[in-house]
C-alpha positions, 0 to 999 in steps of 0.5 A: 902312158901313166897319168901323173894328174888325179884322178888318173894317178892311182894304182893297186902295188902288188902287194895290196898297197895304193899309190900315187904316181906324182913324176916319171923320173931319170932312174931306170930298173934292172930291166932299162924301164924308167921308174916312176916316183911314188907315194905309197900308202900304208895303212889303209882302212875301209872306206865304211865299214858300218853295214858293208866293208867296202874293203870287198869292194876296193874302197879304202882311204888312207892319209898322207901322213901314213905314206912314203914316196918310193921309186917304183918301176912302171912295170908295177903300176899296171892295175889302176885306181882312181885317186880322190884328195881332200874329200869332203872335210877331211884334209889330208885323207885320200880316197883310193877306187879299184878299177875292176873293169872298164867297159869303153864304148864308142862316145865315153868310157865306163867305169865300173867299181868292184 
């Protein structure tokens, strides 16, 4: 299932762009999958960048105003991020993690970030 509520709500597009998905929606693709409808963000920059680009990581931020919303299969949305909004002062700025690898234990899950 995809999640439409943060953090849970990001994905990495295959094109190395970020997204939200924000509602699943009626419209349906080629292929009879629903689509889902997203803001995608363009122009992402490195989370820091002073002494690690954290880019290498998969760290970025991005801001609202650099984004769309696009309709986009849930076939798409299959590598996940988690979303932070409004971090810190900076209203507006949207904090993207790349999920590399979930260990799940019996109690909790465990994330770890690359």
């Amino acid at each position: 299932t995809i999640s439409c509520k943060h953090p849970n709500n990001g994905f990495i597009l295959n094109d190395n762009k970020f997204c939200e998905a924000v509602e699943e929606t009626d419209e349906v693709d080629q292929h009879g999958q629903k689509m889902m409808l997203c803001r995608v963000y363009n122009r992402l920059n490195p989370l820091y960048n002073n002494h690690v680009n954290t880019a290498m990581f998969g760290a970025y931020k991005a801001t609202i105003r650099n984004s769309r919303m696009h309709h986009i299969s849930k076939d798409q949305l299959h590598q996940r991020a988690i979303v932070v909004q409004d971090w810190g002062n900076n209203r507006g700025q949207v904090i993207f993690l790349g999920i590399v690898h979930v260990l799940v234990s019996i109690n909790h899950t465990i994330v770890i970030y690359l």
